[in-house]
Backbone as CSV, one residue per row, in Angstrom:
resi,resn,N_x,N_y,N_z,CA_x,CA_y,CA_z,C_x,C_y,C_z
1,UNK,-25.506,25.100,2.277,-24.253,25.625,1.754,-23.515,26.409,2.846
2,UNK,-24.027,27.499,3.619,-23.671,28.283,4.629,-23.336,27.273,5.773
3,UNK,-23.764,26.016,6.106,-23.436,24.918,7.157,-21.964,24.429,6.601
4,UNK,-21.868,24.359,5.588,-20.835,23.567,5.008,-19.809,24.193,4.990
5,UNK,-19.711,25.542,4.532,-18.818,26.177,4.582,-18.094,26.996,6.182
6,UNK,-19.430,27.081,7.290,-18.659,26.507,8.363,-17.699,25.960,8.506
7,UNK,-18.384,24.471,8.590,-17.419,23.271,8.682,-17.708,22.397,7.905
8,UNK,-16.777,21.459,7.632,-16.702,20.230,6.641,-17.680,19.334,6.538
9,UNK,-17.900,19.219,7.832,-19.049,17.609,8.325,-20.250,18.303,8.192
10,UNK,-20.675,19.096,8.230,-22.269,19.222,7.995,-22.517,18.309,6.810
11,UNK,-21.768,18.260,5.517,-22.071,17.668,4.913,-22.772,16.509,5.135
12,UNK,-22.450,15.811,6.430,-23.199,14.284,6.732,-24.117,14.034,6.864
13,UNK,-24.982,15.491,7.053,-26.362,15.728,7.559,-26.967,16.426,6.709
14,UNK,-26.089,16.637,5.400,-26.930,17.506,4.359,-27.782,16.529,3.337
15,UNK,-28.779,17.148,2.888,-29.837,16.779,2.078,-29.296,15.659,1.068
16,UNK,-29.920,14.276,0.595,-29.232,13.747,-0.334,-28.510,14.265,-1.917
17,UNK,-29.515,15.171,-2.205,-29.135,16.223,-3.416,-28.132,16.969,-3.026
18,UNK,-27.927,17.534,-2.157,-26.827,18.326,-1.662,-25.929,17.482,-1.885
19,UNK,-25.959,16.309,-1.133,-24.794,15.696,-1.512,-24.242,15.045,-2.581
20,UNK,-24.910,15.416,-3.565,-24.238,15.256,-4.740,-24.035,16.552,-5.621
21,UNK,-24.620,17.611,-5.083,-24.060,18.973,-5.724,-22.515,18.985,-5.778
22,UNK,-22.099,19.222,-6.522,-20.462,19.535,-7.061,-19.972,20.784,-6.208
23,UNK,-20.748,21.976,-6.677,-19.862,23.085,-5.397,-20.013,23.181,-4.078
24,UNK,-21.086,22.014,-3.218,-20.988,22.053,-1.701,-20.286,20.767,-1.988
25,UNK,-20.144,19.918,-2.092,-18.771,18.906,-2.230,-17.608,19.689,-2.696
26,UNK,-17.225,20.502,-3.606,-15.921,21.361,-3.395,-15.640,21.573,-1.978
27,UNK,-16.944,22.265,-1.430,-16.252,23.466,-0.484,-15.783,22.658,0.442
28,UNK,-16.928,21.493,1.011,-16.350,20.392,2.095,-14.893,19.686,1.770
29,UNK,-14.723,18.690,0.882,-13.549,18.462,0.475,-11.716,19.317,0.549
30,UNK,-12.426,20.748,0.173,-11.132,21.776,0.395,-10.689,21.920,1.496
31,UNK,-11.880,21.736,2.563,-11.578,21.831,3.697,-11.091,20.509,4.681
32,UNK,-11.442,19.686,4.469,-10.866,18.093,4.785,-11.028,16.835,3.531
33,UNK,-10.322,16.542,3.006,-10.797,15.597,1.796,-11.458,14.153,2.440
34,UNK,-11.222,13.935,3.879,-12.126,12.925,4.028,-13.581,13.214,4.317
35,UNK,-14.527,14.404,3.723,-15.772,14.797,3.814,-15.989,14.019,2.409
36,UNK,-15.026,13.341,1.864,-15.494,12.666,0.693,-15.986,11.423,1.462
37,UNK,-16.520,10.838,2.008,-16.995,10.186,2.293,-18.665,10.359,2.805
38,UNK,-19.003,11.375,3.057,-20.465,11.542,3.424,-20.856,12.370,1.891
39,UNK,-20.199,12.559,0.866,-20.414,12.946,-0.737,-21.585,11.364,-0.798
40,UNK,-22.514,12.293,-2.071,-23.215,10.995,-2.765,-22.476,10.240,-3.528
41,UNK,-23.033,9.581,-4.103,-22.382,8.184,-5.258,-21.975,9.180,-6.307
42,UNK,-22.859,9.537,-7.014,-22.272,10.358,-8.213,-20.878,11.325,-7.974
43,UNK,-21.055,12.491,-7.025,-19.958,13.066,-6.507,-18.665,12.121,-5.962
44,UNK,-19.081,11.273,-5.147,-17.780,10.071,-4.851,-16.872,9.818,-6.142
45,UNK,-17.959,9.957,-7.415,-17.415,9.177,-9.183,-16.709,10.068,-9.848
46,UNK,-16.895,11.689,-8.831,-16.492,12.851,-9.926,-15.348,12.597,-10.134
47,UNK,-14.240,12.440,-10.689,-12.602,12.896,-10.694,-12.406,13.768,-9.888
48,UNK,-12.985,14.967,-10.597,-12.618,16.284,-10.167,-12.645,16.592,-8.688
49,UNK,-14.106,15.967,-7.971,-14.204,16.497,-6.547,-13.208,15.357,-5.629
50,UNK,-12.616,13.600,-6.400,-11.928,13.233,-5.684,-10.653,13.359,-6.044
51,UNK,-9.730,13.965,-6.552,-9.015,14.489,-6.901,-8.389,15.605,-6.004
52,UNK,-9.435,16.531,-5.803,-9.574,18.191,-4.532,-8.968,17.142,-3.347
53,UNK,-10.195,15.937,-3.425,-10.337,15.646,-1.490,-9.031,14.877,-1.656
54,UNK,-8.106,13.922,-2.118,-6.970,13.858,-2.238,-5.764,14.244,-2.153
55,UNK,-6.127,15.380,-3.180,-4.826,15.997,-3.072,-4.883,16.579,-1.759
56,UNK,-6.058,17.157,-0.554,-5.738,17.773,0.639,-5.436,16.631,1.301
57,UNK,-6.096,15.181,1.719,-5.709,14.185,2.533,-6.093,13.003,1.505
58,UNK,-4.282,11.418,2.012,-4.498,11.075,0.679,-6.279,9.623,1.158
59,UNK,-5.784,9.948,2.364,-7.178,8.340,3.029,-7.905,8.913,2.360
60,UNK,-8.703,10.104,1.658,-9.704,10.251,1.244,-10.132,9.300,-0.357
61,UNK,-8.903,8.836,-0.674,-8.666,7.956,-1.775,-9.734,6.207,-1.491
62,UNK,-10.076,6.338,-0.134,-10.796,5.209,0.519,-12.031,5.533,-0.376
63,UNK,-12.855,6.770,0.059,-13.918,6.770,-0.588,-14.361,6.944,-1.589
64,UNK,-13.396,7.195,-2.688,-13.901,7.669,-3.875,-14.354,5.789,-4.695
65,UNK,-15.154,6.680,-5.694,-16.158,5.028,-6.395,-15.062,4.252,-6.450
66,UNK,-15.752,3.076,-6.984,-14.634,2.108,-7.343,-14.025,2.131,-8.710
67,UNK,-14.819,2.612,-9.575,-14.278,2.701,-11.038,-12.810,3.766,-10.654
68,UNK,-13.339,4.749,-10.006,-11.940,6.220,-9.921,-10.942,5.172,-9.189
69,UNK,-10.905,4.385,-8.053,-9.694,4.101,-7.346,-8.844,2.637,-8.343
70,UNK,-9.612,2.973,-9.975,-8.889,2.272,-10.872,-7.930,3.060,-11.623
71,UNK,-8.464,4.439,-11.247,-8.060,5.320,-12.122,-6.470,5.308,-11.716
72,UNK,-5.437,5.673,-12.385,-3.855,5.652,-12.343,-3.768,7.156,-11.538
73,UNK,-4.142,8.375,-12.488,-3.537,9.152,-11.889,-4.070,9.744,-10.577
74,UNK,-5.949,9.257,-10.002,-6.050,9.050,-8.494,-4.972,8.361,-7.858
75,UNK,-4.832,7.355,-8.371,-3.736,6.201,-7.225,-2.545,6.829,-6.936
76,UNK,-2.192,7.574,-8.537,-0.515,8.194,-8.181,-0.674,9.175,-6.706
77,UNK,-1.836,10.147,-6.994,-1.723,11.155,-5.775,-1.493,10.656,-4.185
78,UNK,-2.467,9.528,-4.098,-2.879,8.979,-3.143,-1.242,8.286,-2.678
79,UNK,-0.789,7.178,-3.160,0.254,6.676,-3.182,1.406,7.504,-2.648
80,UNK,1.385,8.789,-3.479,2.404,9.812,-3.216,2.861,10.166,-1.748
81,UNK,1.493,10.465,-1.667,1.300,10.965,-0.360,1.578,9.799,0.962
82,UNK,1.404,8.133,0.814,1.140,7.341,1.982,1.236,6.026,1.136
83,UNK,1.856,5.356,1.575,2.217,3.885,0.866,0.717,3.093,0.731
84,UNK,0.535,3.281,2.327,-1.141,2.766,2.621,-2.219,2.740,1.573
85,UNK,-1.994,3.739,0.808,-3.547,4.055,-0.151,-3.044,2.798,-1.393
86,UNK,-1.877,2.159,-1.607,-1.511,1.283,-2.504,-3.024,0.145,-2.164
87,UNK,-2.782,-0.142,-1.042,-3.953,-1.337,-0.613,-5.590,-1.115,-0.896
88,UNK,-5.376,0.088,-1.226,-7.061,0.957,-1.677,-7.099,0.849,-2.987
89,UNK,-5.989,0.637,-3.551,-6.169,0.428,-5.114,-7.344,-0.357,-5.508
90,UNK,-7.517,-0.064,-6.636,-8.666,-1.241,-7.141,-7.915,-2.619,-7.980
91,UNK,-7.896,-3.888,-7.871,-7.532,-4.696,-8.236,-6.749,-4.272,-9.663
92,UNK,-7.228,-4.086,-10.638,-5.982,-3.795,-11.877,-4.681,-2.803,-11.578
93,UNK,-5.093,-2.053,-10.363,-3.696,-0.995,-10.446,-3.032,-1.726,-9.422
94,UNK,-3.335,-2.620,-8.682,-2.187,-3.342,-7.724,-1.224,-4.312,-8.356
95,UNK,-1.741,-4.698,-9.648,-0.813,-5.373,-11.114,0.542,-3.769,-11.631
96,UNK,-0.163,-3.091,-11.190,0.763,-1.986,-11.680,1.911,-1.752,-11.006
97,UNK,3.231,-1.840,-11.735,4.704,-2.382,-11.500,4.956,-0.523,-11.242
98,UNK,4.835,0.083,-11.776,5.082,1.245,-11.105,4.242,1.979,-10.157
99,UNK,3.465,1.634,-10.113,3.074,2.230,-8.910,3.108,1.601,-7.296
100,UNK,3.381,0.193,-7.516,3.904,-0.315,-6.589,5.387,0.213,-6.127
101,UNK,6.301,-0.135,-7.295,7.350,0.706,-6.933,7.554,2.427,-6.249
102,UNK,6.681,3.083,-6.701,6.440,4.169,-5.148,6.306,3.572,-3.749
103,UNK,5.111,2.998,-3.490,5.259,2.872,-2.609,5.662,2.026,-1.911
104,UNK,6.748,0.930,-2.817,7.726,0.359,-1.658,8.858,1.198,-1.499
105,UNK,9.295,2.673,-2.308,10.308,3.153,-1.889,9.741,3.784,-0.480
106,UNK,8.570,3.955,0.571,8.392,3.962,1.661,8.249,3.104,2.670
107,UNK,7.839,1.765,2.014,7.287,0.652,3.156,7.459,-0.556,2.208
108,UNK,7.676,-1.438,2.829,7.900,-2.935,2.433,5.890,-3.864,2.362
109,UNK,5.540,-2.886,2.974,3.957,-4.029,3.423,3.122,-3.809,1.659
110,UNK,3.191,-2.823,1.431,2.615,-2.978,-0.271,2.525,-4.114,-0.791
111,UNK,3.710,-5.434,-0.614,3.947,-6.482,-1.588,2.432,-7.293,-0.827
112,UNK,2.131,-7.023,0.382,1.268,-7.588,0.766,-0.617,-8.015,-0.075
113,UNK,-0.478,-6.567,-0.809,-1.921,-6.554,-1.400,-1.220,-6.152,-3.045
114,UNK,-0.159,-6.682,-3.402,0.183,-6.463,-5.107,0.123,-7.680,-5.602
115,UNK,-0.193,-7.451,-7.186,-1.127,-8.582,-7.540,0.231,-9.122,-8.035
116,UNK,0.262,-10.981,-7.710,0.982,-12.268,-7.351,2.116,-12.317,-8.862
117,UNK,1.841,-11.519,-9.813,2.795,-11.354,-10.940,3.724,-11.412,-10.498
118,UNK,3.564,-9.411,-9.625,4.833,-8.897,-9.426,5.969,-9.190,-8.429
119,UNK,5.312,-10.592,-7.623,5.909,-10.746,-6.449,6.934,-11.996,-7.102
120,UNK,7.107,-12.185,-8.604,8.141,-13.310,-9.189,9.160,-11.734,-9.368
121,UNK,9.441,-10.662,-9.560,9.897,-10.027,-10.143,11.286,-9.815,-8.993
122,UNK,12.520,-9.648,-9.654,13.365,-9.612,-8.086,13.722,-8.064,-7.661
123,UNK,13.472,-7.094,-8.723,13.468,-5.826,-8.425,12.474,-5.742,-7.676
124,UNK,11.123,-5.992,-7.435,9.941,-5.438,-6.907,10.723,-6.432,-5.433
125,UNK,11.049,-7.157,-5.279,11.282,-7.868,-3.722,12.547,-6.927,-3.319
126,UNK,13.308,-7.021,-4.086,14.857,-6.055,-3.522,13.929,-4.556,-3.157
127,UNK,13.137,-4.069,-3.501,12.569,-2.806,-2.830,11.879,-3.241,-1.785
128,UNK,11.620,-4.261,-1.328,10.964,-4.076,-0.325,11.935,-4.660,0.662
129,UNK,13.195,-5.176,-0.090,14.114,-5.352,1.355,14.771,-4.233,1.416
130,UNK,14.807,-3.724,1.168,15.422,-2.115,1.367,15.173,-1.514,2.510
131,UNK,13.801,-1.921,2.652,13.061,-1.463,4.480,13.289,-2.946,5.592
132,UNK,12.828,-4.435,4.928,12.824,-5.011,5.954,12.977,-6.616,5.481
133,UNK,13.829,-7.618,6.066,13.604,-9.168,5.607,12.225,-9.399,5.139
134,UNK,11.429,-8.855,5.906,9.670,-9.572,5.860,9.680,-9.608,4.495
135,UNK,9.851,-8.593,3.814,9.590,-8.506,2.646,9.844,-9.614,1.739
136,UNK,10.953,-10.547,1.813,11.614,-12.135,1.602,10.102,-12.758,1.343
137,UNK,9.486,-12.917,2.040,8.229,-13.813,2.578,7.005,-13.573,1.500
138,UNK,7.123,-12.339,0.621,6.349,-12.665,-0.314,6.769,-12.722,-1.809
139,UNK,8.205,-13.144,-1.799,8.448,-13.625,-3.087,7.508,-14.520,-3.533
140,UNK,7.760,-14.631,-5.000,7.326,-16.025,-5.392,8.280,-17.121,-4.939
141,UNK,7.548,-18.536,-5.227,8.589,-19.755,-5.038,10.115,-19.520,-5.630
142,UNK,10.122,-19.397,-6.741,10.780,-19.291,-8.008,12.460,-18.075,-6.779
143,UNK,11.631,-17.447,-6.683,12.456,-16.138,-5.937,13.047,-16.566,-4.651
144,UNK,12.396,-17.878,-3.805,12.910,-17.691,-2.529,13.989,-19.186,-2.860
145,UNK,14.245,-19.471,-4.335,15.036,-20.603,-4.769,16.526,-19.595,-5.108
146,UNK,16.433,-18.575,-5.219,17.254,-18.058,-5.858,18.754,-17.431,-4.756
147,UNK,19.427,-17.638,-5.066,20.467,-17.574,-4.114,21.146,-16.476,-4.098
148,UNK,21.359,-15.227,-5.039,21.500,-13.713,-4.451,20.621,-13.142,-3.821
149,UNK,19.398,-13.301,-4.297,18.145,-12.725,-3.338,17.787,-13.261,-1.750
150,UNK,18.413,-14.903,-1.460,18.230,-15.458,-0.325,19.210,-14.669,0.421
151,UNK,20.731,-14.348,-0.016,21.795,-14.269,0.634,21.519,-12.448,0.794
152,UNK,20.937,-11.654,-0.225,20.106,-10.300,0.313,19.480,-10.240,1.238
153,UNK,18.547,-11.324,1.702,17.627,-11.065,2.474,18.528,-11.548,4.158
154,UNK,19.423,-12.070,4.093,20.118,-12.812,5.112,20.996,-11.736,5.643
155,UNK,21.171,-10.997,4.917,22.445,-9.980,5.213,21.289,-8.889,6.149
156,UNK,20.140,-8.303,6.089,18.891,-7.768,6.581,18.651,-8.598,8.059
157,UNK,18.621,-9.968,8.028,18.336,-10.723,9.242,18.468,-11.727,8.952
158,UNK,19.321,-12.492,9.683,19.119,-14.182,9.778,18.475,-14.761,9.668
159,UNK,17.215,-14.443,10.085,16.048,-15.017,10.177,15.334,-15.318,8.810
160,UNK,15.487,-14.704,8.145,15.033,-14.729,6.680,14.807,-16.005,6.223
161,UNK,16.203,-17.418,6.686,16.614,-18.289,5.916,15.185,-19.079,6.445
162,UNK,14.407,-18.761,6.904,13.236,-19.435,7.383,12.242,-19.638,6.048
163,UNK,12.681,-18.010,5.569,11.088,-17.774,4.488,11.756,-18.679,2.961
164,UNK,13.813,-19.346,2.889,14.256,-19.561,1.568,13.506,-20.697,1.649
165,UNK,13.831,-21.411,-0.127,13.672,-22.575,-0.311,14.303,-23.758,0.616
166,UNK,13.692,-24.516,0.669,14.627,-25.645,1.871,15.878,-26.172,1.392
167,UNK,15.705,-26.039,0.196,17.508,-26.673,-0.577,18.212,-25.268,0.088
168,UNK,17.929,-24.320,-0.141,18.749,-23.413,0.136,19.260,-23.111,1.536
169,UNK,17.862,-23.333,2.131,17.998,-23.820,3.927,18.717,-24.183,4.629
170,UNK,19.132,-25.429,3.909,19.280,-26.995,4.470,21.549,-26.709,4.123
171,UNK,21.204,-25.793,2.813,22.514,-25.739,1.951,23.729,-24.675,3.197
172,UNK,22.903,-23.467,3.451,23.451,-22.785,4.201,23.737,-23.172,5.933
173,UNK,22.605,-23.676,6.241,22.890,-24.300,7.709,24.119,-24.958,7.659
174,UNK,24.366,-25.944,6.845,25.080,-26.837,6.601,26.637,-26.155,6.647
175,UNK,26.717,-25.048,5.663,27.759,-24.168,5.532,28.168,-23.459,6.603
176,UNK,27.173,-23.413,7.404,27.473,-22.352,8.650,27.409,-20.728,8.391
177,UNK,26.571,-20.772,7.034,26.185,-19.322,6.765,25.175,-18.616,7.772
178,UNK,24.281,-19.643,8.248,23.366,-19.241,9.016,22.902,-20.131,10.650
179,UNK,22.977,-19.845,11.700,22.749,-20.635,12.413,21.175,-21.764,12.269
180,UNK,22.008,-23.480,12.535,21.074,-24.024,12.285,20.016,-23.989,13.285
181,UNK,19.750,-23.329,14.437,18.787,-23.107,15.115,18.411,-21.758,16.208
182,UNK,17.473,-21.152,16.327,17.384,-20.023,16.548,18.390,-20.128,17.565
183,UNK,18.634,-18.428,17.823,19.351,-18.523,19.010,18.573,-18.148,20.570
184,UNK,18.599,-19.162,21.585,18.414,-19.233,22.691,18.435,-17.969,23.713
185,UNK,17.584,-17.425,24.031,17.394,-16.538,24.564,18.060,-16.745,26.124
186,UNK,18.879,-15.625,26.881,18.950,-16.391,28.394,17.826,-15.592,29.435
187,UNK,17.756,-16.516,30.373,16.806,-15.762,31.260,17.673,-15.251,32.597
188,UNK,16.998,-13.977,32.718,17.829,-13.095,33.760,16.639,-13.130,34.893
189,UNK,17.574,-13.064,36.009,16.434,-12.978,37.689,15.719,-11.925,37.811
């Protein structure tokens, strides 16, 4: 206990029982929440102690069990804090339409690990062009057919018309909405 409250990491080297005691997992956690990771299994499961190590840092959301990183209001903290911890979710909360929506109001890469529902939805893609075209690229089919969302993503970068449907492709080249072939780089001496 007196090691721990030192410093954080003793924990790594503390006794297996220790590491599942609840008040030397407080004290470590308060002090860096990624000491949730050298916590036992049971303590990893607490709410309560991953919750502490969270709310101080949100990566600590990596280690908590897998049942908790199902839990909603772990994910909200985590999320809050770093778009990143979206991808730590546990499979049912990456189906979750709001909590994705946090964290694409920071980053577009979320659509990357959200479950394939939400990627037909055109609100959940318009947030992630908000940050960047890429985001285009994980519509559904259905979405990259659709011609306000193609001509959204075009206005972001040209390049986009790569990720539309090919009718739509083929429709705009044609129009001269978009150049029909990249543009040629020149080379300087």
């Amino acid at each position: 206990l007196a090691a721990v409250r030192q410093h954080w990491e003793a924990l790594q080297w503390a006794a297996p029982k220790l590491k599942d005691d609840h008040g030397i997992v407080m004290i470590a956690v308060q002090q860096n929440g990624t000491a949730l990771q050298w916590a036992g299994d049971t303590a990893r499961g607490n709410l309560d102690a991953c919750r502490t190590a969270v709310q101080v840092s949100w990566w600590a959301y990596e280690f908590a069990a897998d049942t908790l990183r199902e839990n909603y209001e772990l994910a909200l903290l985590a999320v809050r804090e770093n778009w990143q911890a979206f991808r730590l979710c546990g499979v049912g909360l990456r189906g979750n339409r709001s909590l994705l929506m946090l964290a694409l109001r920071q980053h577009w890469m979320p659509l990357a690990h959200a479950d394939p529902g939400l990627l037909a939805d055109p609100e959940v893609i318009r947030a992630g062009l908000r940050h960047s075209h890429q985001a285009f690229g994980f519509a559904s089919s259905l979405l990259r057919a659709d011609r306000s969302l193609v001509i959204e993503a075009l206005t972001k970068n040209p390049r986009a018309i790569a990720l539309a449907d090919s009718v739509l492709q083929e429709e705009f080249k044609t129009q001269g909405f978009v150049n029909a072939e990249p543009p040629q780089q020149e080379l300087s001496d």
